[in-house]
C-alpha positions as CSV (number, residue, x, y, z in Angstrom):
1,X,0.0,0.0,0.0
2,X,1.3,3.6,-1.1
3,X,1.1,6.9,1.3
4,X,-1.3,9.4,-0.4
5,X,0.3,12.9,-0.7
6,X,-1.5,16.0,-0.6
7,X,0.1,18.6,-2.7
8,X,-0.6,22.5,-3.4
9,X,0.3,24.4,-6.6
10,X,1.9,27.7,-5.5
11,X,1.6,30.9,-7.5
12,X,5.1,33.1,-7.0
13,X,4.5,36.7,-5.6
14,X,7.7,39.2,-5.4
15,X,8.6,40.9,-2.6
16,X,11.0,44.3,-2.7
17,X,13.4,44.4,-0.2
18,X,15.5,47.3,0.5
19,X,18.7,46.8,2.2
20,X,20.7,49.2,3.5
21,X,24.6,48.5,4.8
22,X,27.6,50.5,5.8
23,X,29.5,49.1,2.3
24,X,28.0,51.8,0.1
25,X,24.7,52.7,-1.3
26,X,21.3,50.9,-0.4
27,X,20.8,47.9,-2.1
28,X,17.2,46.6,-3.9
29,X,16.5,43.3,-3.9
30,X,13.2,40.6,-4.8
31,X,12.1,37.5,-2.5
32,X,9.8,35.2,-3.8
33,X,7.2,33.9,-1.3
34,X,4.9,31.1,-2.5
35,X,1.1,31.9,-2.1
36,X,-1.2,28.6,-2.2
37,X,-3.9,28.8,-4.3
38,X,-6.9,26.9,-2.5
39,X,-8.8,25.6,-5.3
40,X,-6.4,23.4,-7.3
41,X,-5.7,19.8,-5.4
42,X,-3.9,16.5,-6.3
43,X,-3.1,13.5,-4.8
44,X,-1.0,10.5,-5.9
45,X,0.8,7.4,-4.1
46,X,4.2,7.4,-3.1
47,X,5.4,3.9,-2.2
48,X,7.6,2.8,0.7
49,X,11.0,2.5,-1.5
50,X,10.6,5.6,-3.2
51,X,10.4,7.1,0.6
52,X,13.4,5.3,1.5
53,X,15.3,6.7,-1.1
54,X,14.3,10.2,-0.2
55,X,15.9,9.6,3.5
56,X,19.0,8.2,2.2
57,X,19.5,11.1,-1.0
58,X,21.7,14.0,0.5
59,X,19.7,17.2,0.0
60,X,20.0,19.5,-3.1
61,X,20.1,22.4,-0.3
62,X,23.1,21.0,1.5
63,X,25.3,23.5,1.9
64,X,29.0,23.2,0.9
65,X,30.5,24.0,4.4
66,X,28.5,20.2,5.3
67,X,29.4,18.3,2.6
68,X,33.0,19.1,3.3
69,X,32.4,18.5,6.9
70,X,31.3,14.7,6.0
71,X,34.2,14.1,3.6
72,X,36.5,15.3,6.5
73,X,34.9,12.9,9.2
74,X,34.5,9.9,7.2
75,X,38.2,10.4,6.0
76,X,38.9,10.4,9.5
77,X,37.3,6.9,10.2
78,X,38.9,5.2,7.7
79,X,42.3,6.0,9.2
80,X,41.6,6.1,12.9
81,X,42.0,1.9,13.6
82,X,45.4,2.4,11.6
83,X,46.6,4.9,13.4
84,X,45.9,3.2,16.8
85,X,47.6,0.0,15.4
86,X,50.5,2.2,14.2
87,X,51.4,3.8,18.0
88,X,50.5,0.3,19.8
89,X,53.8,-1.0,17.1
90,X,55.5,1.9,18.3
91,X,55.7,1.5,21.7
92,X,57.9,-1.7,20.8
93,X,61.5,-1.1,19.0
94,X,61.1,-1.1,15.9
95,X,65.0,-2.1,15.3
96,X,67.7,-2.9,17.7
97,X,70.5,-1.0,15.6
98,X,71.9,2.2,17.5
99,X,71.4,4.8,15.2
100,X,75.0,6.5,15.9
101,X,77.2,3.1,15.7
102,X,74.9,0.4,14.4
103,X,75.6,-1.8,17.0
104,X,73.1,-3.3,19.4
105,X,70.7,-0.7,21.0
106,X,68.3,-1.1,23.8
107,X,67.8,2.7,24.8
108,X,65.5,5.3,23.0
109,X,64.3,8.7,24.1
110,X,61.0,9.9,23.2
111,X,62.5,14.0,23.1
112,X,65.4,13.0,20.7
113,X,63.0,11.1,18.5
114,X,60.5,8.0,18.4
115,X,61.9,6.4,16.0
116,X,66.0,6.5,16.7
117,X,67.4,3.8,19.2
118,X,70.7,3.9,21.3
119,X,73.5,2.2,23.1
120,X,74.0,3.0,26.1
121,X,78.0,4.6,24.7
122,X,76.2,6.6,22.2
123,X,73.1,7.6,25.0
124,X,75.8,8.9,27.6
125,X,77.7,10.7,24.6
126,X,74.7,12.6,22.6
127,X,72.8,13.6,25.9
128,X,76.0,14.9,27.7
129,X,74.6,18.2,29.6
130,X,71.2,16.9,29.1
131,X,67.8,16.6,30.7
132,X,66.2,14.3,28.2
133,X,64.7,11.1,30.2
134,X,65.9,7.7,27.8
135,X,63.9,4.6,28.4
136,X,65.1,0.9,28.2
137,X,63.6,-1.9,26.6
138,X,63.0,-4.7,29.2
139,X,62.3,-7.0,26.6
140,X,58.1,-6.4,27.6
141,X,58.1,-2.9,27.7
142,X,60.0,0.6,27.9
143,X,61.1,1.5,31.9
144,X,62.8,4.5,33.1
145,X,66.2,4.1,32.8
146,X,68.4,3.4,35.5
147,X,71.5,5.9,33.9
148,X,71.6,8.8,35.8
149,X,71.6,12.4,34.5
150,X,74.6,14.6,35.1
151,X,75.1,18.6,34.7
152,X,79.0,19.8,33.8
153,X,80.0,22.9,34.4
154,X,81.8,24.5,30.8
155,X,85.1,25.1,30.4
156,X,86.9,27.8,32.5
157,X,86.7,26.6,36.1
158,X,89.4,24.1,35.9
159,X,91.1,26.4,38.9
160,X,88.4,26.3,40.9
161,X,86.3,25.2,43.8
162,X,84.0,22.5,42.0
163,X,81.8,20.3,43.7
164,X,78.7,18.4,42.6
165,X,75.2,18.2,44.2
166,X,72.3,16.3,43.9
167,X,69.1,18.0,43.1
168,X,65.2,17.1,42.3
169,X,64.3,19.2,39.2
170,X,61.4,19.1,37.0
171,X,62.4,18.9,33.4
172,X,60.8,20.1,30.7
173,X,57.6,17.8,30.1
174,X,57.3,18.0,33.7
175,X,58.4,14.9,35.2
176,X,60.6,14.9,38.4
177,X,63.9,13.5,38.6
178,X,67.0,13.5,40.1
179,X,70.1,15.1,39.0
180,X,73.8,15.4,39.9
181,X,75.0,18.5,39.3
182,X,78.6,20.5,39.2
183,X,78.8,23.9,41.4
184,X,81.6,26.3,41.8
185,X,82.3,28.1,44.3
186,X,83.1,31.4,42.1
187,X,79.4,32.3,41.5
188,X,76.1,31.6,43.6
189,X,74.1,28.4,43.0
190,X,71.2,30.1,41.7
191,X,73.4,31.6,38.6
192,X,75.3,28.1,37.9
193,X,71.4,26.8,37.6
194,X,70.7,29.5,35.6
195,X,73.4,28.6,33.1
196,X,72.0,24.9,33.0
197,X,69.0,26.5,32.1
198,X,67.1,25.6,35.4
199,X,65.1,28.3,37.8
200,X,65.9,27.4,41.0
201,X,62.8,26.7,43.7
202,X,64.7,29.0,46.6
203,X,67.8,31.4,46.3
204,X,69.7,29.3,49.7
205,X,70.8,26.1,49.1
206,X,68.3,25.0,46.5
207,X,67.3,21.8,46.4
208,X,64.8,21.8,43.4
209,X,65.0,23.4,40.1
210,X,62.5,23.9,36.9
211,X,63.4,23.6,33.9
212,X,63.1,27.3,32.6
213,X,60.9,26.4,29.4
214,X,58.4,24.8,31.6
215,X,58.2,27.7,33.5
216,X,57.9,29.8,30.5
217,X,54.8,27.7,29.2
218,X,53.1,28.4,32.8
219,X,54.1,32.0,32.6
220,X,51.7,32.3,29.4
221,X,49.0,29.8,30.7
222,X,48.7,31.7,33.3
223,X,48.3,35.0,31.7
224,X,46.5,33.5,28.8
225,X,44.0,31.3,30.8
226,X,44.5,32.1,34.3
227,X,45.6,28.4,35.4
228,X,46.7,28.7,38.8
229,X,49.6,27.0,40.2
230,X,47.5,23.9,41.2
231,X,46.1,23.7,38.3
232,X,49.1,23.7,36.3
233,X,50.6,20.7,38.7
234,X,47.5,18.6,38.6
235,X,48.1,19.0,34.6
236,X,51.4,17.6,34.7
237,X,50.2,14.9,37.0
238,X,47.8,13.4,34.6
239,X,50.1,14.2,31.7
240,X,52.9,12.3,33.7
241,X,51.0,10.2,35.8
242,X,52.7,11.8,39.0
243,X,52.5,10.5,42.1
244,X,50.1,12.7,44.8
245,X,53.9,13.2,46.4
246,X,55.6,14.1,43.3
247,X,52.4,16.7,42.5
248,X,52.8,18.2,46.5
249,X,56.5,18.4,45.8
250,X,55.7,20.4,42.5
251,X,53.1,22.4,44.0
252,X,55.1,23.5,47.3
253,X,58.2,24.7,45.1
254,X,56.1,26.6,42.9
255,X,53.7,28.4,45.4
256,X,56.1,30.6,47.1
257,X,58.3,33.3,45.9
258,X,59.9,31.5,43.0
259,X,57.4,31.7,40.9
260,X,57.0,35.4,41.3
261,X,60.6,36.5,41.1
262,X,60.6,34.2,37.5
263,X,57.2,36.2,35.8
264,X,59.3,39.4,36.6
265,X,62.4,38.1,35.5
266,X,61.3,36.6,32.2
267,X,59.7,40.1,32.0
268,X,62.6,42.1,32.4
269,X,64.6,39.9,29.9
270,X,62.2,40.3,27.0
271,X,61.4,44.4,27.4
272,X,65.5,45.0,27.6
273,X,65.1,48.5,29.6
274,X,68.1,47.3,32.1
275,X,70.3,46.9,29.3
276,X,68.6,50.3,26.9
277,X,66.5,52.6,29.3
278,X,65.3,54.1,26.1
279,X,63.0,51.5,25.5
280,X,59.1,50.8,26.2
281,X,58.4,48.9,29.0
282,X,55.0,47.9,27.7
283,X,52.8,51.0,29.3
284,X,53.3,53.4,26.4
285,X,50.7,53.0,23.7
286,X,53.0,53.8,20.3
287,X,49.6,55.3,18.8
288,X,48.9,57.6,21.2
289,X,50.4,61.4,20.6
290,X,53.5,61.7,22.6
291,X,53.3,65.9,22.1
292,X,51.1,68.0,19.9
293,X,47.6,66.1,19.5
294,X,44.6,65.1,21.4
295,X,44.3,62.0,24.1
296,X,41.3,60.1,24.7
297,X,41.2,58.4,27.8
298,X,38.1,55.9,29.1
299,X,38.1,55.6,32.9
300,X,36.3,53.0,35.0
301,X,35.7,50.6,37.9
302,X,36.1,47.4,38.9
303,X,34.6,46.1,41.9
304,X,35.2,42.1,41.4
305,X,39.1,42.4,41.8
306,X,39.0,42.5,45.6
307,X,41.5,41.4,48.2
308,X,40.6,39.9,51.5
309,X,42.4,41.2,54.8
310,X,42.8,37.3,56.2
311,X,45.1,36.8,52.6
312,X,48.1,38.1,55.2
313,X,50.7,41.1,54.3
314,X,53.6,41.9,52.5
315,X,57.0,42.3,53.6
316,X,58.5,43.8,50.6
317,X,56.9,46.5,48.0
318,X,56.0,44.5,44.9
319,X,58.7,44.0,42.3
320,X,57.1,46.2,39.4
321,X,57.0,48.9,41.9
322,X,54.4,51.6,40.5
323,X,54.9,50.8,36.8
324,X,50.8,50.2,36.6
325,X,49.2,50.8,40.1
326,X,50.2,54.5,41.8
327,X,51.5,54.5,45.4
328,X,48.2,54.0,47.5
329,X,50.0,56.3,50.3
330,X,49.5,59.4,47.5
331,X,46.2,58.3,47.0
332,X,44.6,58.1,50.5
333,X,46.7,61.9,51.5
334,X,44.2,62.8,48.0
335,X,41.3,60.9,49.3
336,X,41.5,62.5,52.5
337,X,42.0,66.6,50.5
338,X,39.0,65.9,49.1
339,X,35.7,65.1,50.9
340,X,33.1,64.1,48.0
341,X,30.2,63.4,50.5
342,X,27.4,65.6,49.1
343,X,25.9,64.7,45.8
344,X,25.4,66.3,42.6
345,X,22.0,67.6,41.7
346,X,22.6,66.2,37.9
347,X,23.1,62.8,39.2
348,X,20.6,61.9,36.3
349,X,21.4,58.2,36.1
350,X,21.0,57.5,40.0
351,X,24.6,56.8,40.2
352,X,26.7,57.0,43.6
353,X,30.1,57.4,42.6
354,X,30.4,60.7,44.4
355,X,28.6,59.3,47.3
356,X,31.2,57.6,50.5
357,X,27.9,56.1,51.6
358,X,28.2,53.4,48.9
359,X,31.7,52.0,50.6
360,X,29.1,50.6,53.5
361,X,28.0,48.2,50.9
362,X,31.4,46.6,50.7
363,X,32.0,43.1,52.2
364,X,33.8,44.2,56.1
365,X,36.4,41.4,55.7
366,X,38.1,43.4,52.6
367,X,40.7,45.9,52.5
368,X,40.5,46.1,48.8
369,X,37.2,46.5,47.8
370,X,37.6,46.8,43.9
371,X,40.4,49.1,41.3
372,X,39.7,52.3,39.4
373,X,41.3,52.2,36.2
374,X,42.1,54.1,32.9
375,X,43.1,52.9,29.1
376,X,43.6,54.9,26.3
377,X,41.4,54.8,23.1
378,X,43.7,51.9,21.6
379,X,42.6,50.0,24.8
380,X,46.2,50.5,26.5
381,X,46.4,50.0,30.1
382,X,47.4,53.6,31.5
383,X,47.0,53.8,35.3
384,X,45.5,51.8,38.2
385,X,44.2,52.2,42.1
386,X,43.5,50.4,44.1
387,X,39.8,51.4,45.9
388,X,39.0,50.9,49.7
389,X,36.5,53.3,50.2
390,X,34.3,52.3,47.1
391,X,33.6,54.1,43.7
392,X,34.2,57.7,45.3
393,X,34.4,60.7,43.3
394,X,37.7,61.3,44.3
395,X,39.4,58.4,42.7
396,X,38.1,59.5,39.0
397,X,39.6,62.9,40.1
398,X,42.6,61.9,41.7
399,X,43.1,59.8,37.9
400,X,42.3,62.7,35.8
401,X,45.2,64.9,37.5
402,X,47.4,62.5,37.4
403,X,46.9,62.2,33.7
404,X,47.1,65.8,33.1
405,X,50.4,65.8,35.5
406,X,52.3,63.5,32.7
407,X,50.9,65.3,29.6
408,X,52.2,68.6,31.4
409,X,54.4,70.9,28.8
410,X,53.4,68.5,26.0
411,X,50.5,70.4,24.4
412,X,48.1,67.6,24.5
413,X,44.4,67.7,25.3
414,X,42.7,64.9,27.5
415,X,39.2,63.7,26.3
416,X,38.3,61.6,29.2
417,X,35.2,58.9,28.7
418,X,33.4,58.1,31.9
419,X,30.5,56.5,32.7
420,X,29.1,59.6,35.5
421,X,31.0,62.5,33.4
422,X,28.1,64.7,33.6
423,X,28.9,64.1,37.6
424,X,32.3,64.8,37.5
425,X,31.5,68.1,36.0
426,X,29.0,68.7,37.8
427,X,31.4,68.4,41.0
428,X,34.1,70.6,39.1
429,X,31.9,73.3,38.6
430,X,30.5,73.0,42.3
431,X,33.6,73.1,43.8
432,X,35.2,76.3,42.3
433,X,37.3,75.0,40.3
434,X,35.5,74.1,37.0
435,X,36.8,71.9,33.8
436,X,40.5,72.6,33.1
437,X,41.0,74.0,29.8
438,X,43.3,71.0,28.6
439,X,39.9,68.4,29.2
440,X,37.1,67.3,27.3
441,X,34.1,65.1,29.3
442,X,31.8,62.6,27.5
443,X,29.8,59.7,28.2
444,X,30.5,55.7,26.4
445,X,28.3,55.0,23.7
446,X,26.8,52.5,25.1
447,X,26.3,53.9,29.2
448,X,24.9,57.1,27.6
449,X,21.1,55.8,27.4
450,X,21.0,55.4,31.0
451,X,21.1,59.1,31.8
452,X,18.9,61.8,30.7
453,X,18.1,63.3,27.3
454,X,20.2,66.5,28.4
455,X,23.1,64.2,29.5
456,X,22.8,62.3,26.0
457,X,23.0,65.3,24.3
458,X,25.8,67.1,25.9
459,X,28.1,64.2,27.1
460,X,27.5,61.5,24.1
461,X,31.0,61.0,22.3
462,X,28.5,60.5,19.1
463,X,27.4,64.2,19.7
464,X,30.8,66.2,20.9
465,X,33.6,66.8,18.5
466,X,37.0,65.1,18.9
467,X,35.8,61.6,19.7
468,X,34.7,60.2,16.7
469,X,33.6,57.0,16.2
470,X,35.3,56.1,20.3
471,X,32.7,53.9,21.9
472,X,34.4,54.5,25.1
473,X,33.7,51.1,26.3
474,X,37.6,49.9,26.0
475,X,37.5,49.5,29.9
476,X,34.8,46.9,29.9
477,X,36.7,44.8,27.6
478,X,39.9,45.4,29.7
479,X,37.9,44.2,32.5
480,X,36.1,41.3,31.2
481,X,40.0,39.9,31.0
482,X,41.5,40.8,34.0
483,X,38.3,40.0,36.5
484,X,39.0,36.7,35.4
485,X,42.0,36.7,37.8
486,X,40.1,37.8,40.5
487,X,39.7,34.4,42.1
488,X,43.5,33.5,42.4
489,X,44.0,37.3,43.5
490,X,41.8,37.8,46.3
491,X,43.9,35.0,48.2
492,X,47.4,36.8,47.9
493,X,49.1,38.9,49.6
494,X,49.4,43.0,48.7
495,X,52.4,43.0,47.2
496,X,51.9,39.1,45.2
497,X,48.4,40.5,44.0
498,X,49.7,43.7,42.6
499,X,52.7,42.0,40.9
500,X,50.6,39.6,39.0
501,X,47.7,42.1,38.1
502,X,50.5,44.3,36.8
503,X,51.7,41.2,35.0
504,X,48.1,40.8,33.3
505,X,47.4,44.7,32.2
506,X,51.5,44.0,30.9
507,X,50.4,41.1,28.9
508,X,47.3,42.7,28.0
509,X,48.8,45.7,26.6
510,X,50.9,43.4,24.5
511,X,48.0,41.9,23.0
512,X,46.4,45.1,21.9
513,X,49.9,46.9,21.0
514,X,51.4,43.9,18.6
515,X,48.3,43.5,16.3
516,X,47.7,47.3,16.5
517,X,48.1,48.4,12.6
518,X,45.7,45.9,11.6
519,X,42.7,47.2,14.4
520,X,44.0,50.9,13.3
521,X,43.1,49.7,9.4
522,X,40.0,48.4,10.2
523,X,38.8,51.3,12.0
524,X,39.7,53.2,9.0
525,X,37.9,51.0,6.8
526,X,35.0,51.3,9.0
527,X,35.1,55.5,9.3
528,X,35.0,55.7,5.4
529,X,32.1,53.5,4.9
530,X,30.2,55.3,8.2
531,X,30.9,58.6,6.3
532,X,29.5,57.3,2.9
533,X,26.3,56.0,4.6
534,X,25.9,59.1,6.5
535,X,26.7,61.6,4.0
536,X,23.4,59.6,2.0
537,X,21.4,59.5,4.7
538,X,21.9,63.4,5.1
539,X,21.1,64.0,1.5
540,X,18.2,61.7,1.8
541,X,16.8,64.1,4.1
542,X,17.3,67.0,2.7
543,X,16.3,65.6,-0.5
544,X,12.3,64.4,0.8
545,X,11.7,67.0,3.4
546,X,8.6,68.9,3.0
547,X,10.6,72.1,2.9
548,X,13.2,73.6,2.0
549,X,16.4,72.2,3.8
550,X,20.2,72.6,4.0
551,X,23.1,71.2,5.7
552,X,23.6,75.0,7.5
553,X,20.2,74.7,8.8
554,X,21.2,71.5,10.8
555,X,24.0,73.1,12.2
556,X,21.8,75.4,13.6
557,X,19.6,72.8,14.8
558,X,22.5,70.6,16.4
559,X,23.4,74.4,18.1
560,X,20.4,75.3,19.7
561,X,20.1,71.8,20.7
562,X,23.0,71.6,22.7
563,X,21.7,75.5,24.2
564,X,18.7,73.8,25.5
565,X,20.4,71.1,27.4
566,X,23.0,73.1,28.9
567,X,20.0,75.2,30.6
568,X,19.5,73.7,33.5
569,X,16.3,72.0,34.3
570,X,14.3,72.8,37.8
571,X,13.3,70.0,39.6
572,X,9.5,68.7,38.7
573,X,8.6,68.9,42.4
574,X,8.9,72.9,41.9
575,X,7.3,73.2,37.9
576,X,4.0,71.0,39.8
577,X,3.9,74.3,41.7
């Protein structure tokens, strides 16, 4: 028996579609969309083969993208039992002539190559100074081998005081094992190590090492993906199969200070300012204007990058010193020049960022209780603080001057983006002092639509000149990486916090600065197509208004505009009167 089928006739109809895109001028386009007619009907069998073909028959609408998605997974089934076959055979030797004197080998090592075997003369002589772990063949399987690993010291200490030590390192795939290793007496331990290319776990009388590529590959894990240090031993374990006292010898050498001292040594080796003081130590944005030219600055804070008082103290300043976060000593003598207590009346938005009252809503146990930061337009980490007393209107201050401090004698103009602007000049006029000259205030793109129509119009960076097409938003992104460190932060000490978040805005910076001509082309490519679209859509206006309309008459419209915001507005409780 066949399925009946009930099938409609369709008559086309066009649609116009109108499409308009930032790539140039509007485009017109036709969809067709079937209408059934209701008075035309047919219906004949369709057997059960026929129907089983139509399940099995790829689709004429398949796209390309699937089809090549199938050819790539069923090439990978045909090869996947052969490739397992192919690595069990390897894990046997595959010959038993050494590869460097032919003679009978029963050593490989899996660094050197899988496929090269050794005797145990021609091991011991092409892994001399080496920390490559050879296996033997047991006749059943490969074992560790029982050869031990030794470090010489190079030529030039013949007269000298050498003596050899044993040590536990961790080598570079991140097993432990032990190592006898030649010292002299003419230079500290910690620099022979060094020069054997180890980082040692403590500066007296190490007794571990790490194999300074290892370290490296943490280094950037943990900047990158913010694996923490037990993270990064319980991923050697399972990548070794570690014992859990191999893993808490791992993880009790890498918690302390070692670790620490090696980001900002591996730092200072790569930015070369010890050996050339001339050069950038990754907190200058090379697109910036160094003299001459206008700065746009976005400000903002973050209150997930706390610290907890119980996390201990620090008995040292932290190693980077100030090069990101500013001496909190300056900033509590500002904090305590300049009582913000009263509020604004154009607090439009309902903010509280001039208001100390908001610091009650802080967790008691924390003596950091989030970071006010600033970036320039290119999304460069500038400057940092570290907040205790919540999002006062002092720390946005206390920023600003600091900015206008190092663009002193350089000509340069400050457009500073904040999300409360209107506050801040608000405050500025309040307080005597007014806007400095040198500084333009505006509100992000995006934070804009919370505040008032009188706000949008006077503070939007889409309304005032100089911004452009500056979203002022870069701080949100900046944050959205580093709060990601806020749960391995929060448990440190001042000093080990501030190092490693100074590490992050570092590493961040280098993100944004090494790919920077491309984003700078791209925004380019985006401003001329903006203008284009814009430039028709004024002319489109012009063009179908009901009267007479120029471009000079817009002006005059954005003008008076902008008069009628900057009047100030009395309160409705006093226009119901």
């Amino acid at each position: 028996m066949g399925k009946a089928l009930k099938t409609t006739r369709f008559r086309n109809v066009k649609i116009k579609v109108v499409r308009r895109t930032i790539a140039g001028p509007a485009k017109v386009s036709y969809l067709s969309q079937g209408l059934p007619q209701p008075n035309y009907k047919q219906t004949h069998p369709i057997t059960s083969q026929q129907a089983e073909l139509d399940d099995t028959t790829p689709s004429c609408s398949e796209s390309a993208y699937s089809k090549a998605k199938k050819r790539e997974l069923h090439a990978w089934d045909a090869v996947k039992d052969d490739m397992l076959k192919v690595s069990f055979e390897c894990s046997a030797p595959i010959t038993t002539q050494c590869v460097v004197c032919q003679d009978h080998a029963d050593y490989r090592c899996i660094e050197c190559s899988t496929t090269a075997v050794f005797c145990e003369v021609c091991l011991k002589r092409t892994h001399r100074n080496s920390l490559h772990l050879p296996e033997k063949w047991n006749n059943v399987y490969y074992e560790p081998s029982s050869l031990g690993l030794f470090l010489f010291l190079p030529e030039g200490h013949d007269t000298h005081a050498v003596y050899t030590k044993v040590m536990k390192v961790i080598v570079s795939t991140g097993r432990l094992c032990t190592v006898t290793v030649n010292m002299c007496a003419c230079e500290p331990e910690t620099c022979t190590l060094l020069r054997y290319g180890l980082w040692p776990a403590t500066v007296e009388k190490p007794q571990t090492a790490f194999s300074i590529p290892l370290l490296e590959l943490f280094v950037c894990l943990s900047l990158e993906c913010q694996v923490s240090v037990e993270g990064f031993c319980n991923t050697l374990r399972w990548k070794n199969n570690l014992t859990l006292a191999e893993v808490n010898t791992l993880y009790r050498a890498l918690v302390g200070e070692s670790i620490s001292h090696f980001r900002h040594h591996h730092f200072r080796q790569r930015i070369l300012v010890d050996i050339c003081p001339q050069l950038d130590d990754g907190t200058i944005c090379p697109a910036c204007p160094k003299a001459d030219g206008d700065m746009i600055v976005t400000l903002d804070a973050n209150f997930g990058l706390v610290r907890k008082q119980s996390s201990g103290t620090s008995v040292v300043e932290p190693l980077h010193g100030t090069r990101m976060f500013v001496d909190e000593k300056d900033v509590e003598e500002y904090l305590l020049s300049h009582l913000d207590s009263s509020k604004p009346h154009e607090d439009c938005s309902n903010f509280k960022a001039g208001n100390v009252l908001r610091s009650q809503k802080q967790a008691k146990k924390l003596d950091v209780t989030g970071v006010f930061g600033a970036s320039c337009r290119h999304e460069m980490p500038l400057m940092f603080v570290n907040m205790s007393q919540g999002e006062r209107l002092a720390y946005p201050l206390y920023v600003i001057d600091e900015l206008l401090r190092r663009c002193e004698d350089k000509n340069i103009h400050l457009r500073v983006v904040y999300d409360i602007a209107c506050v801040v000049a608000s405050h500025l006029h309040k307080s005597g002092e007014g806007i400095p000259h040198n500084i333009s205030l505006a509100i992000p793109a995006f934070h804009v639509y919370g505040h008032k129509l009188p706000c949008q119009i006077k503070y939007s960076t889409r309304r005032l000149e100089g911004f452009g097409l500056t979203d002022g938003e870069g701080m949100e992104r900046l944050w959205s990486f580093l709060r990601r460190f806020a749960r391995v932060t929060k448990e440190m000490t001042p000093s080990h916090r501030l190092d490693l978040l100074t590490d992050a805005l570092l590493h961040y910076g280098r993100r944004k600065s090494t790919d920077l001509e491309m984003q700078l082309l791209q925004r380019l490519d985006k401003a001329d197509k903006i203008l284009i679209l814009a430039q028709e859509d004024i002319s489109s206006v012009i063009r179908e208004a009901p009267v007479l309309v120029s471009e000079e008459d817009m002006e005059k419209w954005k003008k008076r505009e902008m008069e009628l915001a900057q009047q100030k507005q009395k309160p409705i409780s006093k226009q119901l009167k």
